[in-house]
N, C-alpha and C positions, 0 to 999 in steps of 0.2 A: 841504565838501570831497568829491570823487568817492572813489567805493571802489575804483574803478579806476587804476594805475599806469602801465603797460604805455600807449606812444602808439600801440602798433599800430592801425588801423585795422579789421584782419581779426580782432584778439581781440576788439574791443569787441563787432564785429559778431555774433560766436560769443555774444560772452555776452549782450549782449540778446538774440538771439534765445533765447536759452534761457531766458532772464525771459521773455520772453512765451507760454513755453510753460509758464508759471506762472498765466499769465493768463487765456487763451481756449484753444480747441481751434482747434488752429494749421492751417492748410488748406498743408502741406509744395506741393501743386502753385504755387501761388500764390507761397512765396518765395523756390521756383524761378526763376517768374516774373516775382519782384521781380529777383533776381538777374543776369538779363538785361537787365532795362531799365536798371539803374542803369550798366551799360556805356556805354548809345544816348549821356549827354552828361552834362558836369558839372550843366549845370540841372537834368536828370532827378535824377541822384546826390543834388545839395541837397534833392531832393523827398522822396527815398527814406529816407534818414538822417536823420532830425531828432535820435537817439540820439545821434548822434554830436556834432551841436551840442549839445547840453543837455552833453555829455561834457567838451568842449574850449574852447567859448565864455568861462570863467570865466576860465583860462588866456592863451587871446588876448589878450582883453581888459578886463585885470583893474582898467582906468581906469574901468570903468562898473559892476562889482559892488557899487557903493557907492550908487548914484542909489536912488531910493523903489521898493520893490517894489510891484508892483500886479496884480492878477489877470490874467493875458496870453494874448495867442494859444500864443506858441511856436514852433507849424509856421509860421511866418508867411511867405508868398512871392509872388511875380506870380500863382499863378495857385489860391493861396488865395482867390478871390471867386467868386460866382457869383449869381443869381438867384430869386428865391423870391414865392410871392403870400402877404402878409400875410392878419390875420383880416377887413381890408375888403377883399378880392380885389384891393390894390393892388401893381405890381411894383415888388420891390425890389431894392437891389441891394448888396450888402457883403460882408464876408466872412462864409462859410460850409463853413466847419471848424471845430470848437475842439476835437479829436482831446486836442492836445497840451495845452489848457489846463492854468495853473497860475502858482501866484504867484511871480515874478522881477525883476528889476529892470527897470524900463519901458522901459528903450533896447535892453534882446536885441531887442524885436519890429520895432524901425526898422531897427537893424543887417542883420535878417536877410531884410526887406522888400529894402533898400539891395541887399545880396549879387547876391539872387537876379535884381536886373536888371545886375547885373556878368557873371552869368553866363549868362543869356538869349541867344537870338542876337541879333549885334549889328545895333544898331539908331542911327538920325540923333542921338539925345539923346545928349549928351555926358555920363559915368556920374555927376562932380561937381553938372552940374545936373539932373542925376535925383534925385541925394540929396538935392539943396537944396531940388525940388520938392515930394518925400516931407515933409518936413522943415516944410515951410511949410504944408501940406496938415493935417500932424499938428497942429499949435498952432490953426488954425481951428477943428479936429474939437474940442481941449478949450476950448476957447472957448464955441463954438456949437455944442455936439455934436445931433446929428439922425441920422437912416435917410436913404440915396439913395432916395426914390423919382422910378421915372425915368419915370410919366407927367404929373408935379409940380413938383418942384423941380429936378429932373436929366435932364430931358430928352435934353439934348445928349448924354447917355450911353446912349442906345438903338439906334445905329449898333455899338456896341461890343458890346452885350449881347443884340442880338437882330438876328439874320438868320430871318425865320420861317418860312421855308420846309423852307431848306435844315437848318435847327434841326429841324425838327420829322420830315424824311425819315430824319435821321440817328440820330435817337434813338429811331425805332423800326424803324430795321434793324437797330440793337445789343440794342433786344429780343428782335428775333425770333433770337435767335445765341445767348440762354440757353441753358445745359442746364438739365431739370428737375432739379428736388432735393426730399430730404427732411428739413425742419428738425423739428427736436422737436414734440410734441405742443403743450407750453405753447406753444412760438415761434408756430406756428403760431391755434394761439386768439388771442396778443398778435396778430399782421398781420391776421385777423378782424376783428378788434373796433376796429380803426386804419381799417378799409376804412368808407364809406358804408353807413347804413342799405339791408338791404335788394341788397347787390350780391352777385352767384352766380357761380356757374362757377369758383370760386377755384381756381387753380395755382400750383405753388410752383418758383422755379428758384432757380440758383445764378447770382452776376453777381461777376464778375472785376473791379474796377475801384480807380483811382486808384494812388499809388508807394507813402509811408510807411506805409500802413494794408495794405498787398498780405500777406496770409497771417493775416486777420482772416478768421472765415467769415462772407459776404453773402449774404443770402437777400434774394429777390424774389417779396412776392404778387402775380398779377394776377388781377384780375377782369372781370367784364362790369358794367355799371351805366349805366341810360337810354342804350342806345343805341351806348357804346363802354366802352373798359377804363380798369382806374384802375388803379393800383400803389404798393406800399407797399414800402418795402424795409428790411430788419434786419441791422445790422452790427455786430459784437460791439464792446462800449465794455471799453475796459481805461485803468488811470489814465495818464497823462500819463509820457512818457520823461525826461521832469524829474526824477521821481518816480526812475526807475533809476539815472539820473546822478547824483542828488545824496544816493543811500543812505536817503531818507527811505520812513517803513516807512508802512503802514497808512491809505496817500492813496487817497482816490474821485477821480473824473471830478470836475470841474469843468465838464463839457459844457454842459449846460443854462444853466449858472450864468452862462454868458456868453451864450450863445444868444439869453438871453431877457430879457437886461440892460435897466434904463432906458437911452432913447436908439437902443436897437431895435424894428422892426416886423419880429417877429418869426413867423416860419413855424408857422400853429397847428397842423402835423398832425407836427409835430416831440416827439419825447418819449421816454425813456428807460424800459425794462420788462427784468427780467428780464435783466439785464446786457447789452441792445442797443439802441443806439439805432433807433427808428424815422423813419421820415420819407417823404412822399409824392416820389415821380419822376415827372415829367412834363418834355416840351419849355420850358416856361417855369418848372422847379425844377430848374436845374441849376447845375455847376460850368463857368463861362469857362474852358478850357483855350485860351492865346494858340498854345501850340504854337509852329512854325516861323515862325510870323506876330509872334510876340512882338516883332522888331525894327522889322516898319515900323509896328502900332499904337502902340506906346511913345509917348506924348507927354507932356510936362509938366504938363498940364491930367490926364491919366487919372491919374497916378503921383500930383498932388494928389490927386486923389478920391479914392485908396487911402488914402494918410498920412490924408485927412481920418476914414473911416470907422475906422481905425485909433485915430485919435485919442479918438471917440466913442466905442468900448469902452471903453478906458481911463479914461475920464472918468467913466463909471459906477460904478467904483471906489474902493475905498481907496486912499492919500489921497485923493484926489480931483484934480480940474483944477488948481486954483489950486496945489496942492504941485507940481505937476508941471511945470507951464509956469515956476515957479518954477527949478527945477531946468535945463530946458533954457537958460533966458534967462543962466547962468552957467554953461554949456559951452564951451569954446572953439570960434572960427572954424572950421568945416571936422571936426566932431569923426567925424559921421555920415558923410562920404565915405571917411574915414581909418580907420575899424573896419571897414566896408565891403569896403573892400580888404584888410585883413587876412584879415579870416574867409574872403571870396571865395577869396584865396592857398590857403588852409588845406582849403579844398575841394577845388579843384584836386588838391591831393598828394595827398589822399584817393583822387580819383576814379584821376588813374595808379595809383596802389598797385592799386587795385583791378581794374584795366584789365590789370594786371601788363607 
């Protein structure tokens, strides 16, 4: 049961952030600037808040508190996926966040997948066979769970996940737009020792990025190394908003935990030190942001690829597949479009309240 009473939206908000200022050293510019963006749209809002679902989700939809809890995303949403080169330099592609990770009943992470294309701009797929897609995507992934790699078995997904040009101009004009910064001593040794044998010129800036994580502080190394720059970036790990919603005391990250799960080919410069996680940036290690474009890439094939990768984490888990596919095959018709809608609704009110 939450410790919270009150369905204000603006108290909740007051009082995690003041959890979090339990957590890390909170970067106040930043969720200023969270603060702003969470106006731009409800999909952004959904992005920003995941507090708030871990708050209210049990409530909504207190028909699925009961399914197998399983080690989860959480933040889970359209533009939770991104890119990364495993330890054979192969491209991959799933999801790549697990901020929020933590153990809850395995249907929050469909529901909230489902939502987040309710509230995307709208797009040709109709929202019932979106969630059916998800839906059908997710039972393959415990089935047959596997990594998208997309110069292998997923090809067809390299149109979505790479533009290399324009990918590669844009990610380092948002470089060059760092301010420097100065992270601790230790921090600094940790992005050292994360960089390449052997690579100099190290500088350290500051990088503003992504909604729910905005007022975490992000450090960025870059180097020189053979010829051009490599970067490491350090973003403060704090446990899972699960963890504040649901009163439980004395919870770690589960980051890694899932990161690095069987069923993943997983990012080897990825690694947690010192209460931050580290991880390489580069043009082909990033986060798919659909943006404005969300509605006309939406197709049924992508939103399976999602559910499937989806599925494949979960499958690494306790219970495991077999309980799970169990569980969903005596859900009723249409259970996933129907939460969907709710929680979607419940955003909505959220985001006017907040819009005032």
């Amino acid at each position: 049961m939450s410790r919270h009473q009150d369905n204000s939206f603006g108290k909740d908000n007051a009082a995690y952030e003041a959890w979090l200022h339990t957590q890390c050293d909170v970067v106040a510019k930043d969720v200023r600037h969270k603060h702003e963006k969470m106006k731009e749209s409800a999909f952004i809002f959904l992005r920003a808040t995941y507090f708030r679902w871990a708050r209210t989700i049990p409530t909504l939809c207190p028909e699925l508190m009961d399914a197998p809890r399983v080690l989860s995303v959480g933040d889970m949403h359209l533009e939770n996926f991104g890119t990364w080169r495993d330890a054979e330099g192969r491209l991959v592609w799933g999801v790549n966040d697990f901020d929020e990770a933590a153990v809850m009943p395995y249907p929050l992470d469909l529901v909230r997948l489902a939502a987040s294309v309710r509230l995307a701009p709208r797009g040709k797929l109709d929202k019932q066979a979106a969630a059916a897609a998800v839906l059908k995507g997710y039972r393959a992934g415990l089935a047959a769970p596997r990594p998208a790699l997309l110069d292998e078995s997923d090809t067809w997904m390299l149109r979505h996940a790479v533009a290399a040009r324009k990918t590669s101009e844009k990610f380092w004009s948002d470089v060059a737009k760092f301010p420097r910064a100065h992270p601790s001593r230790k921090l600094m040794r940790h992005l050292v020792e994360s960089l390449p044998k052997h690579a100099d010129n190290v500088e350290y800036f500051r990088r503003v990025a992504g909604s729910g994580s905005l007022g975490r502080p992000r450090y960025v190394a870059i180097a020189n190394w053979r010829g051009g720059r490599v970067l490491r970036e350090a973003k403060a790990l704090v446990p899972s908003a699960w963890v504040w919603a649901n009163g439980e005391e004395n919870a770690s990250s589960h980051f890694l935990e899932l990161a690095t799960a069987n069923y993943r080919a997983p990012d080897p410069f990825l690694e947690a030190r010192h209460g931050f996680v580290i991880r390489r940036l580069a043009p082909d290690s990033r986060k798919i942001e659909l943006g404005h474009k969300a509605g006309t890439v939406l197709r049924a094939n992508l939103l399976w690829a999602m559910g499937y990768d989806l599925g494949s984490v979960h499958a690494a888990g306790s219970p495991g597949a077999k309980e799970l596919l169990a569980d969903l095959k005596q859900r009723p018709r249409g259970w996933l479009n129907a939460a969907a809608k709710t929680a979607a609704a419940a955003v909505r009110r959220d985001y006017h309240e907040w819009c005032g």
